[in-house]
SESEFI-325611 format. One line per 2 residues: number of its first residue (from 1); their letters; for each residue x, y, z of N, C-alpha, C. Coordinates in steps of 0.02 Angstrom, whole numbers, plus 32768, in hexadecimal, padded with zeros to 4 digits. Example, Ala and Ser with C-alpha at 12.3 -4.5 7.8 and 13.67 -1.06 7.14 Angstrom:
2
1	as	8294,7EE4,8186,8267,7F1F,8186,8294,7F5B,8186; 8282,7F90,8162,82AC,7FCB,8165,8285,8002,818A
REM end
This chain:
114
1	xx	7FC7,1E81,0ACC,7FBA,1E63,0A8B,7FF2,1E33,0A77; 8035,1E55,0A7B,8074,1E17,0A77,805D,1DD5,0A7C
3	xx	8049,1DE8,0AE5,8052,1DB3,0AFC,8014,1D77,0AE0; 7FDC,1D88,0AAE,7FC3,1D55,0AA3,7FCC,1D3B,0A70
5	xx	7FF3,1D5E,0A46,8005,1D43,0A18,803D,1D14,0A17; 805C,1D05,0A4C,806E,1CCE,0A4C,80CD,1CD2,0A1E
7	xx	80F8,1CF3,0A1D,811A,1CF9,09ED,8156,1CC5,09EC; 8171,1CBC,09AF,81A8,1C7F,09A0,81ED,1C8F,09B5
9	xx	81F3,1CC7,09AE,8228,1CDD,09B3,8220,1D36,09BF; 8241,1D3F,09EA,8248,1D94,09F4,827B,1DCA,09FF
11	xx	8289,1E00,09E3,82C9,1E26,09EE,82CC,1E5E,0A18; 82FD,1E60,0A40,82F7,1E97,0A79,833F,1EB4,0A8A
13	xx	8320,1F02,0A98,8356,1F29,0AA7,8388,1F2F,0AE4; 8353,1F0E,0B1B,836C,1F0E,0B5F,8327,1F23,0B8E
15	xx	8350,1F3B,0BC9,8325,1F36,0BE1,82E3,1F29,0BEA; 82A9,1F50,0C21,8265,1F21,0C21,824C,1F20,0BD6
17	xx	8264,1F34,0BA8,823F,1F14,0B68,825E,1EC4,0B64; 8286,1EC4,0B7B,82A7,1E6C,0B66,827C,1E4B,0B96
19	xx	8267,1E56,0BCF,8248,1E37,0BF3,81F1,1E2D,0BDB; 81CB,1E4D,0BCE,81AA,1E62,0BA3,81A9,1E23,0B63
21	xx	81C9,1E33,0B46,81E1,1E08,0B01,81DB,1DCD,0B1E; 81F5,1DAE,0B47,820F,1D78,0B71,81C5,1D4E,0B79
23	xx	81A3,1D8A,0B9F,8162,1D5E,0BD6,8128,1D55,0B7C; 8136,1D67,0B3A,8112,1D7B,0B17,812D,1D32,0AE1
25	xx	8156,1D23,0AD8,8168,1CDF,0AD0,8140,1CA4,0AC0; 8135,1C92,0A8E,8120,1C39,0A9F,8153,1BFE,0AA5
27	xx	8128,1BD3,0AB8,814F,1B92,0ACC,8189,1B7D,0AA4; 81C7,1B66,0AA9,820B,1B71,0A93,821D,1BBA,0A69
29	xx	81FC,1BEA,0A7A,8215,1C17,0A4C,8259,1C36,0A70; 827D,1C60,0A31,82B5,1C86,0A4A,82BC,1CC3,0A60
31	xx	82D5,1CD4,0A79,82D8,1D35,0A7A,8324,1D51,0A5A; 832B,1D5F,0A4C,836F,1D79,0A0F,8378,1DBD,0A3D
33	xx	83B6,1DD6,0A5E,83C0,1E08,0A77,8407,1E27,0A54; 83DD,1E76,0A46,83F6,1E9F,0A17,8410,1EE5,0A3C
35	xx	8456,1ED3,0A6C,8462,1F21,0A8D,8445,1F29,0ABF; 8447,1F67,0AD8,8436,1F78,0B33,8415,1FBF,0B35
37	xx	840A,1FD6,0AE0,83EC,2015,0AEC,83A7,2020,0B17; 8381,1FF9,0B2C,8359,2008,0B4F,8365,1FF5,0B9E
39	xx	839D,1FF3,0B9E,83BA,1FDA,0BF4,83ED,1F93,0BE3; 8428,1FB4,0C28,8446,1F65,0C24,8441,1F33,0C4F
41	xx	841A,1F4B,0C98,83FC,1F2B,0CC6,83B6,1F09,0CC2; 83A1,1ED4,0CBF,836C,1EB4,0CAA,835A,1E87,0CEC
43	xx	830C,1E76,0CE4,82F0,1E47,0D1D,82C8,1E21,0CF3; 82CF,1DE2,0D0A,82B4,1DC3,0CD3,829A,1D73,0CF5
45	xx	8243,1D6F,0CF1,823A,1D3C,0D19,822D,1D00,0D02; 826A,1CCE,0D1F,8294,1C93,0CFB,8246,1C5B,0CE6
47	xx	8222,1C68,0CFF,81F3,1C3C,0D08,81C1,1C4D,0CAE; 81DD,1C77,0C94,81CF,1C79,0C41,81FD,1C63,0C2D
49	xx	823B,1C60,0C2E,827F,1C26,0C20,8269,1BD6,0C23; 824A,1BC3,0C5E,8245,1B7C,0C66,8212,1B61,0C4D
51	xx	81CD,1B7B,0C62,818F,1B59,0C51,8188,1B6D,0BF6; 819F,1B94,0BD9,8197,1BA7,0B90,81E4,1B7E,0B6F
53	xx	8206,1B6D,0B91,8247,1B3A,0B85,8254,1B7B,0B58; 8255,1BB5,0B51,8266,1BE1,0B2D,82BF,1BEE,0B44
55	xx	82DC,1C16,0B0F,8315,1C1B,0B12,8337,1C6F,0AF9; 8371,1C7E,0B14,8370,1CE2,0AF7,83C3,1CB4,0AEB
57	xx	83C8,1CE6,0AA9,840C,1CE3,0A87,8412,1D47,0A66; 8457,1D35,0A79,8478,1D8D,0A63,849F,1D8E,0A2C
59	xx	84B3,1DC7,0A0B,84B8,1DCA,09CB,84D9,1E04,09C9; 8515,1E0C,09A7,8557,1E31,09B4,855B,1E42,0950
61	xx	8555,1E8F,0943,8571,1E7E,0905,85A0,1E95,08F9; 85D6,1EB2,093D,8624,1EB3,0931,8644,1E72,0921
63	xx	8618,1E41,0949,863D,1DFD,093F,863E,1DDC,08F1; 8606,1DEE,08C3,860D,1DC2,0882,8630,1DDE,0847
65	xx	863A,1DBE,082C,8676,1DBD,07F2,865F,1DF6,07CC; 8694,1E16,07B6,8685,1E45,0781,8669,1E5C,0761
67	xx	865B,1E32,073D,8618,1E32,06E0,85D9,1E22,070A; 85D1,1DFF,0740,8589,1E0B,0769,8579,1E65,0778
69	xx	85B9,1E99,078F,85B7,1EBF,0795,8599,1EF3,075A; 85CB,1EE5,071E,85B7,1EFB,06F4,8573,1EEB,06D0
71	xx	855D,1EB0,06C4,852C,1EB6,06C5,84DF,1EC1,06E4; 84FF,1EBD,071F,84BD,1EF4,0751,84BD,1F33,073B
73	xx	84E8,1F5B,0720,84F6,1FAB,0722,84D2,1FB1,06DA; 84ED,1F97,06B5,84D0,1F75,0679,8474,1F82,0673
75	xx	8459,1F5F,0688,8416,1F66,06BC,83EF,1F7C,06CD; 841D,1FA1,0705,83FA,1FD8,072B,83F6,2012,06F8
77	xx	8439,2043,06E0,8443,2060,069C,8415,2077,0670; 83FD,2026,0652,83C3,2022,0636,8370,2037,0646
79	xx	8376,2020,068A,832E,203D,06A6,8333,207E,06BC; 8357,209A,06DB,8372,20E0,06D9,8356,2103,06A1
81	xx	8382,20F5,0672,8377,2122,0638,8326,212A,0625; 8300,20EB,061A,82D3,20EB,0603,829F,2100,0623
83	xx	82AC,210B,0663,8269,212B,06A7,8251,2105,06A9; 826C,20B1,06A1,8228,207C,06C8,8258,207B,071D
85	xx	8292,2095,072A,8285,208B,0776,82A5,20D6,0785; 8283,20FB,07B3,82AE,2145,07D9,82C5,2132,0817
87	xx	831D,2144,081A,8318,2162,0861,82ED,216D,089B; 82E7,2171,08E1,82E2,219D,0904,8316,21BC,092C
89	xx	8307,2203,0910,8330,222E,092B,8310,2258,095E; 8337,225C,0997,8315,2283,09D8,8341,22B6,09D4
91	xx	8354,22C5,09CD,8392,2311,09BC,83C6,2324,099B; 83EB,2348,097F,8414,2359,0963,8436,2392,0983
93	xx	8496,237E,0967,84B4,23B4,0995,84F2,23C7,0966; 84F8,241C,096A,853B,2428,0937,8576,23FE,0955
95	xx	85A9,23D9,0920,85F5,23CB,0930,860E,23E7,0969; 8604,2427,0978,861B,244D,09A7,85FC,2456,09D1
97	xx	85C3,242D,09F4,8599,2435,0A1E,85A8,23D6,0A45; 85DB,23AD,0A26,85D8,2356,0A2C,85D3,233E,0A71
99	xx	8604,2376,0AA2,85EF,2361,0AEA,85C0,2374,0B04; 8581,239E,0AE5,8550,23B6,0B0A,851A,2370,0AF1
101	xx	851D,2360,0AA4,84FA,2331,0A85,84FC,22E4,0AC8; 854C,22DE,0AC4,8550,229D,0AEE,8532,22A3,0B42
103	xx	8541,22D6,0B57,850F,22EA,0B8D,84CA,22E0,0B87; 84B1,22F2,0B50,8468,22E7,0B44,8443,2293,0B38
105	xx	848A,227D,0B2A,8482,2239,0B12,8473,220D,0B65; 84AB,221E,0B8C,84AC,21F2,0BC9,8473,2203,0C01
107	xx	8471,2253,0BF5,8442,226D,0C2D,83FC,225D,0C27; 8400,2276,0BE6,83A1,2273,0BCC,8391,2227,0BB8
109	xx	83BA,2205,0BA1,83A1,21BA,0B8C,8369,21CB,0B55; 836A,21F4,0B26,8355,2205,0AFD,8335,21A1,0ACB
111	xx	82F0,21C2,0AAD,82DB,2179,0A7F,82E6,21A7,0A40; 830C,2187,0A23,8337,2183,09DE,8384,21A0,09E5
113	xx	8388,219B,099D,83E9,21B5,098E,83EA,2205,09AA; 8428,2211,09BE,8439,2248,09E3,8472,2264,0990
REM end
């Protein structure tokens, strides 16, 4: 369905979803890449790069200034509170359980927050 819709611009986590995102693209659109949680190894066939003259740009928000920071938290905060966006949480672990949690994190590749 993406892919017929044709999209302007698209955001991706990594892996084959970026590729995905990619082939789902219209003509000059962008792909905005957001992190590696879904893999940091990617394949990606260049031939949706050229013929869509499309283009992927990444996006760091250790890198921007401050008050961008704060006002993302700002934001998010807000939707939080109000239950227009939840979490996903795939597990929870006591303080005293943190190296079994981070185990669970690398081993299981768990979809959502650990």
């Amino acid at each position: 369905m993406a892919r017929a819709l044709g999209a302007k611009h698209a955001i991706s986590s990594g892996g084959e979803v970026l590729s995905e995102a990619l082939g789902a693209l219209a003509l000059g659109g962008s792909l905005t890449k957001l992190g590696y949680s879904a893999g940091r190894q990617i394949t990606i066939d260049v031939t949706d790069l050229i013929w869509k003259r499309a283009s992927i740009k990444s996006f760091s928000l250790f890198a921007q200034p401050q008050i961008l920071w704060s006002e993302a938290w700002k934001a998010i905060i807000s939707l939080l509170n109000s239950g227009a966006i939840k979490p996903i949480v795939a597990k929870t672990f006591p303080l005293a359980e943190a190296a079994d949690a981070l185990r669970y994190l690398v081993e299981g590749r768990p979809f959502g927050r650990v």
